[in-house]
C-alpha positions as CSV (number, residue, x, y, z in Angstrom):
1,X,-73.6,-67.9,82.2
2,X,-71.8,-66.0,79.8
3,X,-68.4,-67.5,80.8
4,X,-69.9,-70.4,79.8
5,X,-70.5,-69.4,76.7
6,X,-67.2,-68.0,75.8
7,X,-65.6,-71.4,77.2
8,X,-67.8,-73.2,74.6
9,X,-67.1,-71.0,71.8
10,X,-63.9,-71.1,72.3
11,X,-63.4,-74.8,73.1
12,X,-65.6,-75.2,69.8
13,X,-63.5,-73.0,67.5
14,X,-60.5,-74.9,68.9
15,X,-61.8,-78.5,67.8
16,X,-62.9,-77.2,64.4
17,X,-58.9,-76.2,63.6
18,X,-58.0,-79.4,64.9
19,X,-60.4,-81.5,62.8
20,X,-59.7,-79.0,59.5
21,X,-56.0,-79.1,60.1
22,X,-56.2,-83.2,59.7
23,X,-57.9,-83.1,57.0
24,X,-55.4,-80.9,55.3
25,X,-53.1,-83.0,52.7
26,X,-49.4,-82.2,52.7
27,X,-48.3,-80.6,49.5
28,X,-47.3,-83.4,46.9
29,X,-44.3,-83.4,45.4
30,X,-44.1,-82.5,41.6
31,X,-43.6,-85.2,39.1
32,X,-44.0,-89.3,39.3
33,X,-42.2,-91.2,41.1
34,X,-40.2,-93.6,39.2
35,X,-40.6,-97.5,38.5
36,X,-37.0,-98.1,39.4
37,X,-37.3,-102.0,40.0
38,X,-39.6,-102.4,37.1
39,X,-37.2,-100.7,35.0
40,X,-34.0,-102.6,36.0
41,X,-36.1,-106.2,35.4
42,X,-36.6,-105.0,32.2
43,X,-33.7,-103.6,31.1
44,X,-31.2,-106.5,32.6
45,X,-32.9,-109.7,33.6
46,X,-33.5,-111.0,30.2
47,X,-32.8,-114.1,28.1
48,X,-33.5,-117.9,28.1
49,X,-32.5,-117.8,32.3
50,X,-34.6,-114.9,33.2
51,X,-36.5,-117.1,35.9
52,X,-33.6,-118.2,36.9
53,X,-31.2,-115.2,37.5
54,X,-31.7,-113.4,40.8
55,X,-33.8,-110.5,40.9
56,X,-32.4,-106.6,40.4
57,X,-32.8,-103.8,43.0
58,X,-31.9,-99.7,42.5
59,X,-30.2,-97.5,45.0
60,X,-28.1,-94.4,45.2
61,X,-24.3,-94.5,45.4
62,X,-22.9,-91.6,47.4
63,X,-19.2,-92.4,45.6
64,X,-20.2,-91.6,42.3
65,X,-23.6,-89.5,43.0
66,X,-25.2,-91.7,40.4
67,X,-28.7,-94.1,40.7
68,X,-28.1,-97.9,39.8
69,X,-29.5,-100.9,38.9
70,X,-27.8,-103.7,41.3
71,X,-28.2,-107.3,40.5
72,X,-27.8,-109.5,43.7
73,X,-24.8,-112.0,44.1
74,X,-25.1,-115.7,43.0
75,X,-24.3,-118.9,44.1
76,X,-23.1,-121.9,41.7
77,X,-21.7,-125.0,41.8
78,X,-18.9,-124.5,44.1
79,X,-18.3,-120.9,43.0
80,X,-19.8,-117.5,44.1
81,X,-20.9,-114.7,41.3
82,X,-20.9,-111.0,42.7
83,X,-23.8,-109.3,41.1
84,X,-23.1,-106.8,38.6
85,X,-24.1,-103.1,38.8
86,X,-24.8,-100.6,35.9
87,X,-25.7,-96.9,36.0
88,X,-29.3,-95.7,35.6
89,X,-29.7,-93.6,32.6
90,X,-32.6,-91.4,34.3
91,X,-34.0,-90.2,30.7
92,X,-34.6,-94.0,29.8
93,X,-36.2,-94.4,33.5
94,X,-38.5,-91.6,33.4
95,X,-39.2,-92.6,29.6
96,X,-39.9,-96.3,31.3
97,X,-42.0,-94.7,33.4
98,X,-44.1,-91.9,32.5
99,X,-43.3,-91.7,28.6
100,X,-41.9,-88.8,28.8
101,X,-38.0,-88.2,29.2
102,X,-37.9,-85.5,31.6
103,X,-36.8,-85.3,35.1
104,X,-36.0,-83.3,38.3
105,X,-34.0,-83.9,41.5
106,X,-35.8,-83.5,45.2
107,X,-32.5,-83.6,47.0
108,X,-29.4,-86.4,46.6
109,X,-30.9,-89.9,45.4
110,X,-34.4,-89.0,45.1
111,X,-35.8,-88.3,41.4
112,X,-38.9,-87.5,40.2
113,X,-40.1,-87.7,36.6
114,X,-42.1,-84.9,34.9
115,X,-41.3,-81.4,35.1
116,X,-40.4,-79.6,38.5
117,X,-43.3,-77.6,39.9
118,X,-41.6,-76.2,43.2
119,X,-40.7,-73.2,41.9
């Protein structure tokens, strides 16, 4: 009878650091992440065609270790337009963003407005 127990204890001690350890968050990263589509609509796609043009997107160019606003290519009559790409200025982002101009890097192409916490 009292191996019994012991099995039971032990088999109940084991399922409570299961359940607790799933409940457990991961540690958040510092800072917001930043509205990087939102900001290169409003930035570039602008004027009387803004319906019209094609929509921008972001991404991280490994040449020049820089983020960018990327508009897709176009199609007119007869003729193809490559899309245009201009460098994010990540104070104006996180400005965009948060309000505030400040920023921090969480390894190559990932950015994270606010101040950095991690240390």
């Amino acid at each position: 009878m009292r191996r019994l127990s012991k099995i039971v204890a032990t088999g109940a001690m084991f399922g409570s650091f299961m359940i607790a350890s799933s409940w457990s968050t991961t540690a958040a990263a510092s800072g917001v992440t930043p509205q990087y589509r939102g900001y290169c609509e409003a930035k570039y796609r602008t004027g009387a065609l803004r319906g019209i043009k094609p929509r921008w997107s972001y991404g991280y160019n490994n040449r020049t270790k820089r983020m960018e606003c990327r508009e897709a290519n176009s199609m007119g009559v007869n003729t193809s337009v490559k899309g245009r790409t201009f460098w994010i200025n990540l104070n104006e982002l996180c400005r965009f963003t948060t309000g505030r101009s400040d920023f921090h890097w969480h390894g190559e192409g990932r950015v994270a407005c606010g101040r950095n916490d991690h240390r």
